[in-house]
C-alpha positions in Angstrom: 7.2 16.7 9.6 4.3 14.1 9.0 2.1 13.4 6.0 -1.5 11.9 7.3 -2.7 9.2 5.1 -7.0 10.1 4.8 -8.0 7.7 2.5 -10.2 6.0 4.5 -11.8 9.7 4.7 -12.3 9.5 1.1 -13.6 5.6 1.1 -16.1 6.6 3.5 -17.4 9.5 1.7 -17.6 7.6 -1.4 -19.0 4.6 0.4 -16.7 2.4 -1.1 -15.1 -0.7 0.9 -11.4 -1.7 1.0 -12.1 -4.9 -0.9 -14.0 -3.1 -3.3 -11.4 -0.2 -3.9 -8.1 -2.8 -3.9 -10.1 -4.4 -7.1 -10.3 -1.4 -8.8 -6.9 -0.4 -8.5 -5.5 -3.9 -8.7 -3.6 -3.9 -5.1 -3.9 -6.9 -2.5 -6.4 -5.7 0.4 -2.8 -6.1 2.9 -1.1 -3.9 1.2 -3.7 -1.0 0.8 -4.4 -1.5 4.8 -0.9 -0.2 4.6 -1.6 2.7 2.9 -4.9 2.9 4.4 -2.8 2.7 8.6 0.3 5.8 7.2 2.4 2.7 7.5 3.4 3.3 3.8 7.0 4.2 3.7 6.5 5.2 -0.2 3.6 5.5 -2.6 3.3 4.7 -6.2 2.2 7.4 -8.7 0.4 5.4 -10.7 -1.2 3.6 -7.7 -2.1 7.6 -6.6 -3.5 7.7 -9.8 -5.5 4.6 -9.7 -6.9 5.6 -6.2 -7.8 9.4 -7.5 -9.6 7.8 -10.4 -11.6 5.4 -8.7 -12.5 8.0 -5.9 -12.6 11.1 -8.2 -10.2 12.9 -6.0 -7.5 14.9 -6.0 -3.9 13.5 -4.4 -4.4 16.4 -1.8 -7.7 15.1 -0.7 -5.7 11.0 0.2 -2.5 13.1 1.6 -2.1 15.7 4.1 1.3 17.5 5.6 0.8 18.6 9.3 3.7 20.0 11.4 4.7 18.2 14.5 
């Protein structure tokens, strides 16, 4: 099983920057290139939260499930 990060899908859509989108939420720009790479071993809800808010998306639209 594998869960695909596709945020910076969403960024780009949105036309929004990492820098830009880590102030928003209030993360360091290292640690949302984490989350940006699938490197993320966990994800906080209310940093999900942040992220749909700022990008007006739903969670399903930042994470994906594909079968191996």
């Amino acid at each position: 099983m594998s869960i695909v990060v596709n945020l910076d899908v969403m960024m780009a859509k949105r036309k929004m920057s990492s820098g830009e989108l880590a102030e928003k939420i209030g993360l360091t720009q290292a640690n949302l290139s984490i989350l940006k790479t699938g490197k993320a071993r966990a994800i906080r809800f209310s940093t999900l939260e942040a992220i749909c808010r700022v990008l007006d998306c739903q969670p399903g639209d930042i994470l994906e499930y594909r079968e191996e």
